[in-house]
C-alpha positions as CSV (number, residue, x, y, z in Angstrom):
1,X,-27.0,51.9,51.9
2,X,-24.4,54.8,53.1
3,X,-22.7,57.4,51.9
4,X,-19.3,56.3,51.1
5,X,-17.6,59.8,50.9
6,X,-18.7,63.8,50.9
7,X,-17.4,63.4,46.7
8,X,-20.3,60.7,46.3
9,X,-22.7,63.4,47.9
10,X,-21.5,66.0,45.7
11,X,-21.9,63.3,42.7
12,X,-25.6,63.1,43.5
13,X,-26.1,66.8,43.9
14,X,-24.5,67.4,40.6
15,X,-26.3,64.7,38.9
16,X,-29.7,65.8,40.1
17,X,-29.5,69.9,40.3
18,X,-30.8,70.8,37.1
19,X,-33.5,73.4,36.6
20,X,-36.5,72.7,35.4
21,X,-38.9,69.7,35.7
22,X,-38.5,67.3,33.2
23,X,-42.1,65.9,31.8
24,X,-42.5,62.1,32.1
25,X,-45.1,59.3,31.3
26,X,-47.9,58.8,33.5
27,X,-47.1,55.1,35.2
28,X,-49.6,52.8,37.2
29,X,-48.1,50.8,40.4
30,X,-47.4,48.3,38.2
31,X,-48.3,45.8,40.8
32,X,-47.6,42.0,39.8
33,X,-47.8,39.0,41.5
34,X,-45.4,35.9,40.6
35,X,-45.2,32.1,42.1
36,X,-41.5,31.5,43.6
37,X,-40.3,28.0,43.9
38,X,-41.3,27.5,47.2
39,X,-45.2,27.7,47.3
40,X,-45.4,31.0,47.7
41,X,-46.4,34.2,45.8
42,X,-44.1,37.3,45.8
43,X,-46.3,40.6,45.2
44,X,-44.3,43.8,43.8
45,X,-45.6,47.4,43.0
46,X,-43.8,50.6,42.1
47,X,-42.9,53.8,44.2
48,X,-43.1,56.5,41.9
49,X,-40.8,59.1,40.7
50,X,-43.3,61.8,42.5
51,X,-43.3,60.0,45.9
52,X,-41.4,59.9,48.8
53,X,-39.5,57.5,50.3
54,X,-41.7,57.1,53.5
55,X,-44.7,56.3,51.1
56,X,-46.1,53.4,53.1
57,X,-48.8,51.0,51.3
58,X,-51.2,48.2,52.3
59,X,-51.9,44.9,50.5
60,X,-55.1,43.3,50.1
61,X,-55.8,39.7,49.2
62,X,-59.3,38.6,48.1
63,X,-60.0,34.9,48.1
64,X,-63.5,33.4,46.9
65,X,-65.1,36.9,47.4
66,X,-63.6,37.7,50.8
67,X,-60.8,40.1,51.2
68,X,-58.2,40.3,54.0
69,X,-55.3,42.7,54.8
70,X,-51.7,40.7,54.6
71,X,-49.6,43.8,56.5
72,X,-50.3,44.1,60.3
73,X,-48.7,47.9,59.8
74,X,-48.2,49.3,56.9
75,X,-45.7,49.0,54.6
76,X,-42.9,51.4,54.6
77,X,-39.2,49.9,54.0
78,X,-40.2,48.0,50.4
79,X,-42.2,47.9,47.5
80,X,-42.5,43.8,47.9
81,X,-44.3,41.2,50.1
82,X,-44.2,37.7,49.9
83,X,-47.7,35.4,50.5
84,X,-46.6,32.3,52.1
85,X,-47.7,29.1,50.7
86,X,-50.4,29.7,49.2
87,X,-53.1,27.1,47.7
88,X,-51.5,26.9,43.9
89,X,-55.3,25.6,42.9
90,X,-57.1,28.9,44.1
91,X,-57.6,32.4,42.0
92,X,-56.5,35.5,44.3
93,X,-56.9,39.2,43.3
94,X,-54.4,41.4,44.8
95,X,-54.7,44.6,45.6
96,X,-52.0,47.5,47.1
97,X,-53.1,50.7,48.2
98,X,-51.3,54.0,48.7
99,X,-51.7,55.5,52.4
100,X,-51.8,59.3,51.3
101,X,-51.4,61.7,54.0
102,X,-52.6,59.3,56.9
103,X,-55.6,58.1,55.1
104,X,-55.8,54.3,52.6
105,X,-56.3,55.9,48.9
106,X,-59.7,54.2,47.6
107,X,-59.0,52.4,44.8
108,X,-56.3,50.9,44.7
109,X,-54.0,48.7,41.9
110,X,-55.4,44.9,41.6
111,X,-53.8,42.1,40.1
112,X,-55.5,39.3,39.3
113,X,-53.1,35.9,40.3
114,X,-54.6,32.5,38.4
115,X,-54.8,29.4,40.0
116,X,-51.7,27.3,38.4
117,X,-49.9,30.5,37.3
118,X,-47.1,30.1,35.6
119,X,-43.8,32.1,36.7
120,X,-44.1,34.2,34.0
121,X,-46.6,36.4,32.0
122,X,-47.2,34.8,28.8
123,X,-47.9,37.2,25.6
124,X,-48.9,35.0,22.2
125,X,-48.0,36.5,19.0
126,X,-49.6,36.6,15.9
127,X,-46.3,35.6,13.6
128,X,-46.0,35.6,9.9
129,X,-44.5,32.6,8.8
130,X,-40.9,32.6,7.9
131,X,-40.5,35.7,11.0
132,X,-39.1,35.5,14.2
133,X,-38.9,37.7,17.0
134,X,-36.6,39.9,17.9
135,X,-36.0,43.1,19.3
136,X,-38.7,45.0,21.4
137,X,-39.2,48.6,23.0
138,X,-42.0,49.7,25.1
139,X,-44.2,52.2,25.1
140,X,-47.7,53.5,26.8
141,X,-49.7,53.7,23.3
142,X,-53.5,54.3,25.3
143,X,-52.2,56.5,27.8
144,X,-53.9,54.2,30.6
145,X,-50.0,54.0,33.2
146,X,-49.7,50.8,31.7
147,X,-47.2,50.0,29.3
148,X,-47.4,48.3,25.4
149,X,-44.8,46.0,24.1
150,X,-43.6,47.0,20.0
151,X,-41.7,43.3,18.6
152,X,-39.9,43.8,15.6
153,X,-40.5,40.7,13.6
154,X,-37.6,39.7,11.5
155,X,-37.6,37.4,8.3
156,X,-34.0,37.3,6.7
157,X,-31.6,39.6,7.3
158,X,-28.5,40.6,6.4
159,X,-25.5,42.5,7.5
160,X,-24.2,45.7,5.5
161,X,-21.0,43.8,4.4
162,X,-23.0,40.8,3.1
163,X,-25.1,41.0,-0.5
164,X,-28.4,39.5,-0.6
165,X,-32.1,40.5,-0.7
166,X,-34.0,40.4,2.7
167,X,-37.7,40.3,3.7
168,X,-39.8,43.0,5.0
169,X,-39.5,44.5,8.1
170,X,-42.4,43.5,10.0
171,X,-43.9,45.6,13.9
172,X,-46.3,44.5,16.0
173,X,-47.7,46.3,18.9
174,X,-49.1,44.3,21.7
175,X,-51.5,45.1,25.1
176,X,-49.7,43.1,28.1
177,X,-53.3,41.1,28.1
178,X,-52.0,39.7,24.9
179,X,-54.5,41.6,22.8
180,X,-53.0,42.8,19.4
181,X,-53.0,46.7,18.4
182,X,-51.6,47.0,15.2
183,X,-49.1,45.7,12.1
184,X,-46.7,47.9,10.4
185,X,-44.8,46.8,7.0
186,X,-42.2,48.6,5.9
187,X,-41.7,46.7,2.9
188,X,-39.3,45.8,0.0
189,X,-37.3,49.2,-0.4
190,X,-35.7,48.8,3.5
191,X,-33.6,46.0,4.0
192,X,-33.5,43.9,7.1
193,X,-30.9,44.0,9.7
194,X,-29.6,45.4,12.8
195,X,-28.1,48.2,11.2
196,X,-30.9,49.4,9.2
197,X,-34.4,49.4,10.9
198,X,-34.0,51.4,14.3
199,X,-37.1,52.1,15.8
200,X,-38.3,54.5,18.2
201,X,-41.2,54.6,20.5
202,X,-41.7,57.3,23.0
203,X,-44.3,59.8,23.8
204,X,-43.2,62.5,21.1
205,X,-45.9,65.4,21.3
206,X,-46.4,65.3,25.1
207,X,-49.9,64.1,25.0
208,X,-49.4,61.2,27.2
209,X,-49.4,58.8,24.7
210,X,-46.2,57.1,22.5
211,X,-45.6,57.2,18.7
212,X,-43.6,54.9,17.0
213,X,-40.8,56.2,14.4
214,X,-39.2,54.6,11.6
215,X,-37.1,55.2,8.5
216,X,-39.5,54.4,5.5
217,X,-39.6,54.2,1.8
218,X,-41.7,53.4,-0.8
219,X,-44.3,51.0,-0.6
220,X,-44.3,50.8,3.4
221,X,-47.4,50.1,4.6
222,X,-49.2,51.5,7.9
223,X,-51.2,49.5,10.3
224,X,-54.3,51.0,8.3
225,X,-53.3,49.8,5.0
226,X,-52.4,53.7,3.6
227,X,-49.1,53.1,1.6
228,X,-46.4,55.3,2.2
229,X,-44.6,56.8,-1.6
230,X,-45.2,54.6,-4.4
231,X,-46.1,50.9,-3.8
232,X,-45.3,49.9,-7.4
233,X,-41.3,50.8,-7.3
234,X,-38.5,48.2,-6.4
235,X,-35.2,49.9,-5.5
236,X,-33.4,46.7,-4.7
237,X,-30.3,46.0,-7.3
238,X,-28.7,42.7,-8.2
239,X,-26.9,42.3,-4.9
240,X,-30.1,43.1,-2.7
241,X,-28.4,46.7,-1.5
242,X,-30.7,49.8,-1.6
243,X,-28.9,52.8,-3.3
244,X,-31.2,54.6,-4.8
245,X,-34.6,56.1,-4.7
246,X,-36.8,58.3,-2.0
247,X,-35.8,57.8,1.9
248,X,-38.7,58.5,4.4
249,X,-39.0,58.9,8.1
250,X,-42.1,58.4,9.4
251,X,-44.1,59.2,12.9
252,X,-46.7,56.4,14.0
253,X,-49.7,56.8,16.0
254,X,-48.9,54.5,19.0
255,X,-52.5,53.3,19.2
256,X,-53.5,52.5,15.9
257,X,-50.4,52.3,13.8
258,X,-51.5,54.8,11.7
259,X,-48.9,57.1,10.0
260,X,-49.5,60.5,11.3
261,X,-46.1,62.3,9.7
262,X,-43.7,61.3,6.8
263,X,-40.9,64.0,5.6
264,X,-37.9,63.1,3.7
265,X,-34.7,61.4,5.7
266,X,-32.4,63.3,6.6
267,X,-29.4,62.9,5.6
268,X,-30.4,61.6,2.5
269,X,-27.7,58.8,0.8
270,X,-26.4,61.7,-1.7
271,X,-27.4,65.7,-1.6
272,X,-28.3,66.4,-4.9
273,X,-29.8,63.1,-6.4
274,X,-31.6,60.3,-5.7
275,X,-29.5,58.0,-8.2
276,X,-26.4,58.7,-7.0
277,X,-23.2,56.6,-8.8
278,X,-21.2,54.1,-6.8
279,X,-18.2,56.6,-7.3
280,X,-20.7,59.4,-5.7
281,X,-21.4,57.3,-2.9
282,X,-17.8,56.1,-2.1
283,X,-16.9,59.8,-2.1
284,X,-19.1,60.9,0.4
285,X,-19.4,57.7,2.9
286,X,-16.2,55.7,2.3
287,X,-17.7,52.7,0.2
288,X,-20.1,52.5,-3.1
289,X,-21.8,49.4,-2.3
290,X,-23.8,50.4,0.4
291,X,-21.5,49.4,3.7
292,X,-20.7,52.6,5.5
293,X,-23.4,54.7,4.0
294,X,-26.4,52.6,5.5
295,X,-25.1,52.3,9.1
296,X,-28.1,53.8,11.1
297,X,-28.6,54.9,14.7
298,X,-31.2,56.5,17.1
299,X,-32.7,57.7,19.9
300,X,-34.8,60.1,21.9
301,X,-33.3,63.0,24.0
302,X,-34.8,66.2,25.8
303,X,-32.6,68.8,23.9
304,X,-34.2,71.5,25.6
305,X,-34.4,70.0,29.1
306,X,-38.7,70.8,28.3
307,X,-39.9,68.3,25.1
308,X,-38.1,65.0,23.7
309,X,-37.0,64.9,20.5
310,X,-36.4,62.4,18.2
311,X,-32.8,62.1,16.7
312,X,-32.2,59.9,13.5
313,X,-28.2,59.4,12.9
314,X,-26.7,57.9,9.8
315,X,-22.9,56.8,10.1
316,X,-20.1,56.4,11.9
317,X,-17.0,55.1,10.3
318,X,-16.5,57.8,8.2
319,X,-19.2,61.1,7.6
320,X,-21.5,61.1,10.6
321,X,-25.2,63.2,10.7
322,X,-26.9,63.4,13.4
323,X,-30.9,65.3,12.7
324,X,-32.9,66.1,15.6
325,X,-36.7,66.7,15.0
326,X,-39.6,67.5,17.0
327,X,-43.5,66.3,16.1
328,X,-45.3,69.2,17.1
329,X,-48.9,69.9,16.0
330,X,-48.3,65.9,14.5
331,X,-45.9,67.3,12.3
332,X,-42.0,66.6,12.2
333,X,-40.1,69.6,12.7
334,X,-36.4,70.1,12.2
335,X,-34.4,71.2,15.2
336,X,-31.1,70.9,14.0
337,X,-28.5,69.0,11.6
338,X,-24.6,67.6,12.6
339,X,-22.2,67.0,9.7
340,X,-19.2,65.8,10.4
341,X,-18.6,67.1,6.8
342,X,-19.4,70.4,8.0
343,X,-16.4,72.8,8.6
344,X,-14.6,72.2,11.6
345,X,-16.4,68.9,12.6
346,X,-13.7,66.8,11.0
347,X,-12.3,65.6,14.7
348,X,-15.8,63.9,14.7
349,X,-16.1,61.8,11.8
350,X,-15.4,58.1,12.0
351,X,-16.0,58.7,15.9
352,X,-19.2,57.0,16.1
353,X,-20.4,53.0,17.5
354,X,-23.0,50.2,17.0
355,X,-24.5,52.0,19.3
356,X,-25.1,55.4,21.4
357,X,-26.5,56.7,24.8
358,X,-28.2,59.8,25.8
359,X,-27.2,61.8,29.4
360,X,-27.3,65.0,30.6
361,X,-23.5,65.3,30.9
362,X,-22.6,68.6,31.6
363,X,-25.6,69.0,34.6
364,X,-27.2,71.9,32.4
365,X,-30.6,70.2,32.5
366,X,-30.4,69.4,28.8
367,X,-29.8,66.3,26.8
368,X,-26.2,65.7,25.1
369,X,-25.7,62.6,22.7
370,X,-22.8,59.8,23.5
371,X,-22.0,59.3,20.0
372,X,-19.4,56.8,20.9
373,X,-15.9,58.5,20.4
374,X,-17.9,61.8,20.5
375,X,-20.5,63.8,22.2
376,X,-22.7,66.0,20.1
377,X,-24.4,68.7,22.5
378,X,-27.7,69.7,22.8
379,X,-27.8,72.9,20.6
380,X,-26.2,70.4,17.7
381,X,-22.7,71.6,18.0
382,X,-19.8,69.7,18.6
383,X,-18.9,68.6,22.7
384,X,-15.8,67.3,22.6
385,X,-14.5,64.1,20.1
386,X,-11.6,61.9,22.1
387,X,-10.4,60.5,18.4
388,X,-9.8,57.3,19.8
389,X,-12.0,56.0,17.1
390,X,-15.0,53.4,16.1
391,X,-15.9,50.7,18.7
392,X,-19.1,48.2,19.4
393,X,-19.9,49.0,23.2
394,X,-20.3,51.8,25.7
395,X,-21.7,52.1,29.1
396,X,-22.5,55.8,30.4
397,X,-23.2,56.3,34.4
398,X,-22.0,57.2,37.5
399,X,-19.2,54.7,36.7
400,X,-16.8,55.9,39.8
401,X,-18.9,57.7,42.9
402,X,-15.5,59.5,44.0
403,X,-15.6,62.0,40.9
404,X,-18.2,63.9,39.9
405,X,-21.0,63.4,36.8
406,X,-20.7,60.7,34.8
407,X,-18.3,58.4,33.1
408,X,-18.1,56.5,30.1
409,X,-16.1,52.7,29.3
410,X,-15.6,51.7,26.2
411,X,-13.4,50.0,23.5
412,X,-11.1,50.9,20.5
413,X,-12.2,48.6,17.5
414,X,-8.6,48.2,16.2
415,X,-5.5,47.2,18.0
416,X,-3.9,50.4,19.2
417,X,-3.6,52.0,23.4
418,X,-7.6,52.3,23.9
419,X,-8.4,48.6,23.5
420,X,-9.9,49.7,26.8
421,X,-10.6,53.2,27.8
422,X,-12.6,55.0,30.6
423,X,-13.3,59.1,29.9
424,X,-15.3,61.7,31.9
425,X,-18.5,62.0,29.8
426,X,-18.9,66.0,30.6
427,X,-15.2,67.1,29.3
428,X,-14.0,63.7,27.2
429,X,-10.9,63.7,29.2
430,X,-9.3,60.1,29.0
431,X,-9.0,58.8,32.3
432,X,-7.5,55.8,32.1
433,X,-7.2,53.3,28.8
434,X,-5.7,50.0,27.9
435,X,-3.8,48.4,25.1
436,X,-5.1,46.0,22.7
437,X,-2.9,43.2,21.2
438,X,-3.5,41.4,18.2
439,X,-3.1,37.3,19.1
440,X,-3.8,34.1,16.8
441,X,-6.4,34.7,14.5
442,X,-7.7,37.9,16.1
443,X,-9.3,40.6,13.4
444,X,-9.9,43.8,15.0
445,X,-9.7,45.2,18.7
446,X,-12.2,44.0,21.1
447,X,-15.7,44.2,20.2
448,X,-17.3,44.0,23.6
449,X,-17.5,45.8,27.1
450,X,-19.2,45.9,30.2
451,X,-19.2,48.7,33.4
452,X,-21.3,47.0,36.0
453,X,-21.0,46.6,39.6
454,X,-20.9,43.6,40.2
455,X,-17.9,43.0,42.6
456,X,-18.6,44.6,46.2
457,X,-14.8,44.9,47.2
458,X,-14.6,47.7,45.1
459,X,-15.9,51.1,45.1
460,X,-18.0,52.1,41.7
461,X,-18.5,49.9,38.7
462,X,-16.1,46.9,37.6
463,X,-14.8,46.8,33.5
464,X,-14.0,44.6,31.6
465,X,-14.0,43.7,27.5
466,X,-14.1,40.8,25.1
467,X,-10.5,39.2,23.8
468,X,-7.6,41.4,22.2
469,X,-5.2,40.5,25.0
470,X,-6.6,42.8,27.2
471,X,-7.6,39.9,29.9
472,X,-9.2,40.5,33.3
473,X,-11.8,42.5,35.4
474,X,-10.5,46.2,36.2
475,X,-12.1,48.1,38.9
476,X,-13.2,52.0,38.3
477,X,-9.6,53.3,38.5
478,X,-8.0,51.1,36.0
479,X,-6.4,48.3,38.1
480,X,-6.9,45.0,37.5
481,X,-8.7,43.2,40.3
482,X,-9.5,39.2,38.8
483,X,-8.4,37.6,35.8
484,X,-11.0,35.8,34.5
485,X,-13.8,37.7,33.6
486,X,-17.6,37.4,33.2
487,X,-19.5,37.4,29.8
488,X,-19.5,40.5,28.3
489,X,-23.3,41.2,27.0
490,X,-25.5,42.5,29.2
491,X,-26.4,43.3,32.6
492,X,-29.8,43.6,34.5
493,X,-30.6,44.1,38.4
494,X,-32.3,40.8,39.8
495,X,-31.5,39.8,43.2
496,X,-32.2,41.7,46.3
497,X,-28.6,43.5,46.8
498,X,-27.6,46.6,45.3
499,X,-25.1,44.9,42.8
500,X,-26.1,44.0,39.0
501,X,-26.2,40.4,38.3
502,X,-24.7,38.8,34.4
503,X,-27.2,38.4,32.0
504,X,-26.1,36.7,28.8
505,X,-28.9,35.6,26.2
506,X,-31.9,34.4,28.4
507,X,-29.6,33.4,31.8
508,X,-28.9,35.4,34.7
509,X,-25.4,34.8,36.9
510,X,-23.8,35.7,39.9
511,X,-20.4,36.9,39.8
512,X,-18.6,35.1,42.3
513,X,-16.2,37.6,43.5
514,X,-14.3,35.2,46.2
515,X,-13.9,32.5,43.3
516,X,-13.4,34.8,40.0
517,X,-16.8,32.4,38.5
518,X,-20.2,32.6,37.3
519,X,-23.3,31.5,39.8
520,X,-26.3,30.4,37.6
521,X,-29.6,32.0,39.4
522,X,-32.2,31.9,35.9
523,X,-32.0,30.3,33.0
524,X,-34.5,31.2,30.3
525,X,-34.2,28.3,28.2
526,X,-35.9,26.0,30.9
527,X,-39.0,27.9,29.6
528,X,-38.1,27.1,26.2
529,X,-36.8,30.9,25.6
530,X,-33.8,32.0,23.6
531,X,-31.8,35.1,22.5
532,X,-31.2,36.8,20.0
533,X,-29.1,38.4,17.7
534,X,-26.5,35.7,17.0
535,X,-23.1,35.9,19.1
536,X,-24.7,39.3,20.4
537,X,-26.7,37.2,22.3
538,X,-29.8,39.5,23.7
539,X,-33.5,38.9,24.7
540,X,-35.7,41.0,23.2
541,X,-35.6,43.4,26.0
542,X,-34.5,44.0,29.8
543,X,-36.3,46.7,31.6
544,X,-37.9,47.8,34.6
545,X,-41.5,47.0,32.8
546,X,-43.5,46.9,35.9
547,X,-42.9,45.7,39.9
548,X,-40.4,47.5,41.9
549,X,-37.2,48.8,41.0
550,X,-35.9,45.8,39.3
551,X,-35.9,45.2,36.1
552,X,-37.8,42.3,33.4
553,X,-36.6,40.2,30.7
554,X,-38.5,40.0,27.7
555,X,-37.6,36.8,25.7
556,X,-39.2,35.1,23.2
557,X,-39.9,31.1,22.7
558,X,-38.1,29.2,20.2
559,X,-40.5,29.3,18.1
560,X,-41.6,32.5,18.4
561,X,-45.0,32.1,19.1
562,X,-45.2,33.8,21.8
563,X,-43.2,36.1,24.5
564,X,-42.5,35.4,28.1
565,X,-42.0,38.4,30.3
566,X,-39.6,37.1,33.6
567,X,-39.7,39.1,36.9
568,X,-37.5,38.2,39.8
569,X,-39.1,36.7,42.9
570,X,-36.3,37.2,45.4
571,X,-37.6,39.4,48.0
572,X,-35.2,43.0,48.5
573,X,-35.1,45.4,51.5
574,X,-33.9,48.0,49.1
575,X,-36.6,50.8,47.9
576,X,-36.0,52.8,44.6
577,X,-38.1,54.6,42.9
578,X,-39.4,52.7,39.2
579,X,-36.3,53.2,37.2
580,X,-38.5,54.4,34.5
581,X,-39.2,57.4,36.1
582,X,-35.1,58.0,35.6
583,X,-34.8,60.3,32.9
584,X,-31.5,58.6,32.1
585,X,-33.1,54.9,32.0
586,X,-36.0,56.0,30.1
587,X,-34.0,56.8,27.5
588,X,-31.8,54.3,27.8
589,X,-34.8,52.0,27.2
590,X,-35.9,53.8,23.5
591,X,-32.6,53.5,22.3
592,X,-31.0,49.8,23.7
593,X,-33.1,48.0,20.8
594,X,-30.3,50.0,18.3
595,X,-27.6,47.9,16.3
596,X,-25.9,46.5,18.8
597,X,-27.9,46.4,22.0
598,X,-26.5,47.8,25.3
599,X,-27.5,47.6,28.6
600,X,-29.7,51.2,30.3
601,X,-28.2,53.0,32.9
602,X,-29.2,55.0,35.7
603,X,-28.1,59.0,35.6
604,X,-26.8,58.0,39.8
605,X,-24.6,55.4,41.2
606,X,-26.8,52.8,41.7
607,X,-24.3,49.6,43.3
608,X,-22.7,48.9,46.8
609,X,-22.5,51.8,49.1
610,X,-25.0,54.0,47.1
611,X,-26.5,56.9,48.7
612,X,-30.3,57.0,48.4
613,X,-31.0,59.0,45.7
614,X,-33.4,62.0,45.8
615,X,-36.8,61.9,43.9
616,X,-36.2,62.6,40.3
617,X,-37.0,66.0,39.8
618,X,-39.8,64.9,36.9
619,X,-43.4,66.3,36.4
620,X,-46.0,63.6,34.8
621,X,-47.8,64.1,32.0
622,X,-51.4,62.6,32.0
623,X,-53.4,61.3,28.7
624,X,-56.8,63.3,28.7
625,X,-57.8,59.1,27.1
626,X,-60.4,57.9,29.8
C-alpha cells in the first residue's frame, strides 16, 4: 500500500477527524477455519477496530488432545495462515491468541474444524412451506461478539404496480450453530415485497445487544405469540392493496423476538384519517391505488455522532418523509420529522431511490442520510437536493482519493444528461454526469450502477451503469476507460489484492482489465445456491460476518432449506481492521437488505494505492449478558 498523493492524506484525515468516539458492538476474533482446494486449511481471525496494526497473534492447533504452535514468530503482517495439507479425516480445534503487551493473552478464540468439512458453514432452516429465503441482516442478539443471522422468509410477493393479495411476512432469527431463536409474523394487513417490509436490526438502546424493527399492523404476531392491534381485522381490498386501517412500527427484542415497543407509523398513509379516499390518497402521494404511497425505506444512523437512531422513510417519487426515532428506556422516541411537503422542502420531493446510504458527509462527526437525489442532514433539515431526480442505484465512498470526503455515483431513471452522474456527497455539487439515450425498446433511463475499483490502471473507483446508451467503464473523473463493462449488481472484496472483485447472484469474477472480460473465481451454484430477488440478482447477504477483513456471502440453497455462508480461502498480505468496526460499513450492512440491495462501503478509499487507514476512532460497547 502507498500513499498516492498529499490530497489522499488529507482525504484520510478529513474522513477520520471527527470528535467524539463513536459506540460500537462488542466483536469476537471471529476466527474460522475453511478447506481450500488443495488439501489444506486456511485459518482467518479479525484485528479489531481498537487495535493496532502491529498486533501480532499466535495460532494453536490441537490434534487428538495434543496441541502445537503453527507460527515459529509471531504473527504480525496478517490476520491469516494457511495449514498445509492436512489429514481431511481428522478433527482439529484451532485456537489464535492475542500477544498483549509482550505477553500470549490466556484464552484465546477456538474453532472447532470437522474432519470432512465442507467449504462452507452450513445453517438449516426451519421453512414454512410455500416460503423461501431471501434477504438477511445481521445482528449480535445475546451480546456474546458473535453475530446472529435474521432471514426474511418470503411466500408471494408482489410489486407496488401489480394487484394481488400476498402471504405474510415471515423472520427468523438464527445462532451461527444453526440453533433457531425466534419467529416473527407480521401477518395479513402488510403486503409482501421488496418495497414494503424493510427491516432493521441493530443494537438500538446501547445495551450491547440488537433489536429488530419493523413496520407492523394489525394482527402481526411476535415471536411470543402477543398479537400486535386487532387480530380479527382484514384491511386488504379486492385488488390485494392495503389503504386503510392502523399502521405500526414496532421494536423487537433481538433475543427473544418479543415486541418491546409499538407506536403509530409515521407518516401515516393520510393525516387526518385512517380511511382515506383514492382521490385523498392521489392528492397527497401521486397515485390512489397504493403505488407511490407505499414505497418504503430505512436505515440506522448516529444523528448525534453519540446513539443510533432508527430512521423509517416513506416515498420517493413524489412526497418524501423521513422520521428518525430513538428507543430509549425501551420506548420509541421521536427525534425528528422531514416533509418534503413541508414549506420550502419542495426541491426535495421526488428526489428519492430504491434505495439510500448513510455517511458522515460533511466530517462533523454526525450522520447525514443519502436519500438518493438528496441528502437530509442530521438535525432533519434539508442538505442540499441536486434535482436530477429518482434513480435505482447509488454508491457512497471515497470514490476519487485526489478530492476530499466522499463521493457519490449514481443514475437518472429517465432519459435526460444524468443517465450517469458523479456528485461530491458533502456539498451535492455535480461533478461530472452523462447522457442517457433512449434505444429499441428501452423504458426508462438506466436502472443499475456500480463504483468499485476494480481496474488498477486507474486511480480511485471505476463506473459504470446498466443500458440507456450510456456504454462502457468510466474511471473516477469521467473518462471512459473500456467498453464493455462488467455486470452491474454487486461487489464484495475476495481475493488477496486491494481491488473488489464482481459479484452477481451467487458468483464471484475477476475483471480482466488487460482483456475488458470477466474471470470466474466462485460460483455458488456448484453448491446448489442461488440468488435472489429476480433480475436484481442478490444473495441474501455479503458482509464481513467474521475472518479478516474480507467479506462473506450469505446464500441460500434452492430449496431453501438451508443457508450456506462462503468465506474466501485465498491467502492476503493485506491487514485491515474487521470492516464492521467501520462506522460507514456497519451501517451500510442494516440498510443493504432495503428495496433494491446495494453494495456497503467503507467511509476511506479502500482499492489500489490506498493508504493504511488509521484505527477507527470507535469505543465498544459490552453486553453486561454472561
Amino acid at each position: 500500500m502507498k500513499i498516492k498523493t498529499a490530497i489522499t492524506q488529507l482525504s484520510f484525515f478529513f474522513a477520520l477527524a471527527a470528535s467524539a468516539q463513536r459506540p460500537m458492538e462488542y466483536l469476537d476474533r471471529g476466527l474460522v477455519a475453511t478447506p481450500d482446494n488443495n488439501g489444506d486449511v486456511f485459518i482467518s481471525w479479525r484485528l479489531l477496530g481498537t487495535e493496532d496494526y502491529k498486533q501480532g497473534f499466535n495460532l494453536y492447533k490441537t490434534t487428538n488432545g495434543k496441541t502445537a504452535r503453527l507460527n515459529k514468530t509471531s504473527i504480525i503482517a496478517t490476520t491469516n495462515f494457511v495449514d498445509r495439507k492436512i489429514d481431511s479425516t481428522q478433527s482439529f480445534r484451532y485456537t489464535v491468541k492475542a500477544i498483549i503487551n509482550g505477553k500470549e493473552e490466556k484464552q484465546g478464540a477456538s474453532f472447532n474444524y470437522a474432519a470432512h468439512a465442507k467449504p462452507y458453514l452450513s445453517i438449516p432452516l426451519q421453512t414454512p412451506a410455500g416460503y423461501s429465503a431471501n434477504d438477511a441482516s445481521v445482528g449480535d442478539m445475546d451480546g456474546d461478539g458473535e453475530y446472529e443471522i435474521v432471514i426474511h422468509l418470503v411466500g408471494r410477493g408482489r410489486d407496488n404496480s401489480q394487484a394481488g393479495t400476498t402471504t405474510s411476512p415471515i423472520f427468523q432469527c438464527y445462532k451461527l450453530n444453526g440453533t433457531l431463536l425466534w419467529e416473527i409474523n407480521l401477518g395479513k394487513n402488510i403486503r409482501e415485497g421488496a418495497h414494503y417490509t424493510q427491516f432493521m436490526v441493530y443494537d438500538l438502546d446501547g445495551d450491547g445487544k440488537a433489536e429488530i424493527a419493523m413496520k407492523t399492523a394489525d394482527g402481526s404476531i411476535d415471536a411470543k405469540g402477543n398479537v400486535i392491534g386487532d387480530s380479527t381485522k382484514d384491511y386488504r381490498n379486492d385488488k390485494g392493496y392495503i389503504l386503510s386501517g392502523p399502521e405500526f412500527l414496532t421494536v423487537f427484542n433481538g433475543m427473544t423476538g418479543e415486541a418491546i415497543s409499538t407506536v403509530s407509523y409515521d407518516p401515516p398513509r393520510y393525516p387526518t384519517s385512517l380511511n382515506p379516499t383514492t382521490e385523498e390518497l392521489k392528492a397527497m402521494w401521486g397515485d390512489g391505488y397504493g403505488n407511490r404511497m407505499d414505497r418504503f425505506l430505512a436505515c440506522i444512523a448516529y444523528l448525534d455522532g453519540k446513539h443510533p437512531s432508527l430512521v423509517m422513510c416513506r416515498g420517493y417519487y413524489t412526497r418524501t418523509v423521513l422520521a428518525a426515532w430513538d428507543l430509549q428506556g425501551k420506548k420509541l422516541i421521536k427525534r425528528w420529522v422531514f416533509d418534503s411537503n413541508d414549506e420550502g422542502n419542495k426541491p426535495y420531493a421526488g428526489q428519492g431511490n430504491h434505495n439510500l446510504s448513510v455517511a458522515d458527509v460533511d466530517n462533523d462527526g454526525k450522520d447525514e442520510i443519502v436519500y438518493g437525489q438528496m441528502t437530509i442532514d442530521d438535525n432533519g433539515k434539508g442538505l442540499y437536493s441536486t434535482g436530477i431526480g429518482h434513480a435505482d442505484a447509488m454508491h457512497v465512498s471515497d470514490l476519487d482519493p485526489s478530492r476530499p470526503g466522499l463521493e457519490v455515483f449514481s443514475t437518472q431513471e429517465r432519459f435526460d444528461d444524468a443517465g450517469a452522474n458523479f456528485r461530491d456527497a458533502r456539498t451535492g455539487e455535480v461533478i461530472w454526469k452523462k447522457a442517457s439515450v433512449k434505444a429499441g425498446n428501452d423504458g426508462e433511463g438506466p436502472g443499475r450502477a456500480c463504483a468499485l475499483d476494480i481496474d488498477p490502471r486507474y486511480p480511485g473507483f471505476e463506473c459504470w451503469v446498466a443500458g440507456a446508451g450510456i456504454t462502457g467503464l468510466f474511471d473516477c473523473k469521467g473518462n471512459k476507460i473500456a467498453e464493455n463493462t462488467p455486470p452491474c449488481n454487486m461487489g464484495i472484496y475476495w481475493d488477496g489484492d486491494e481491488l473488489s472483485e464482481i459479484l452477481n447472484g451467487v458468483t464471484i469474477s475477476k475483471w480482466d482489465y488487460t482483456n475488458s472480460s470477466m474471470k470466474e473465481i466462485f460460483n455458488g451454484k456448484n453448491f446448489d445456491c442461488v440468488s435472489n430477488n429476480g433480475t436484481k440478482s442478490n444473495p441474501c447477504l455479503s458482509v464481513d460476518l467474521f475472518g479478516d477483513w474480507r467479506e462473506e456471502i450469505i446464500c441460500r440453497t434452492a430449496d431453501s432449506k438451508e443457508l450456506r455462508i462462503f468465506t474466501t480461502t485465498i491467502p492476503t498480505n493485506i491487514k485491515l481492521h474487521t470492516l464492521m468496526h467501520n462506522p460507514q460499513y456497519r451501517l451500510s450492512i442494516a440498510w443493504q437488505n432495503v428495496a433494491y440491495n446495494q453494495p456497503p462501503h467503507t467511509s476511506f478509499y479502500l482499492g489500489q494505492g490506498m493508504q493504511m487507514p488509521p484505527k477507527p476512532n470507535i469505543q465498544i460497547i459490552r453486553s453486561n449478558a454472561k
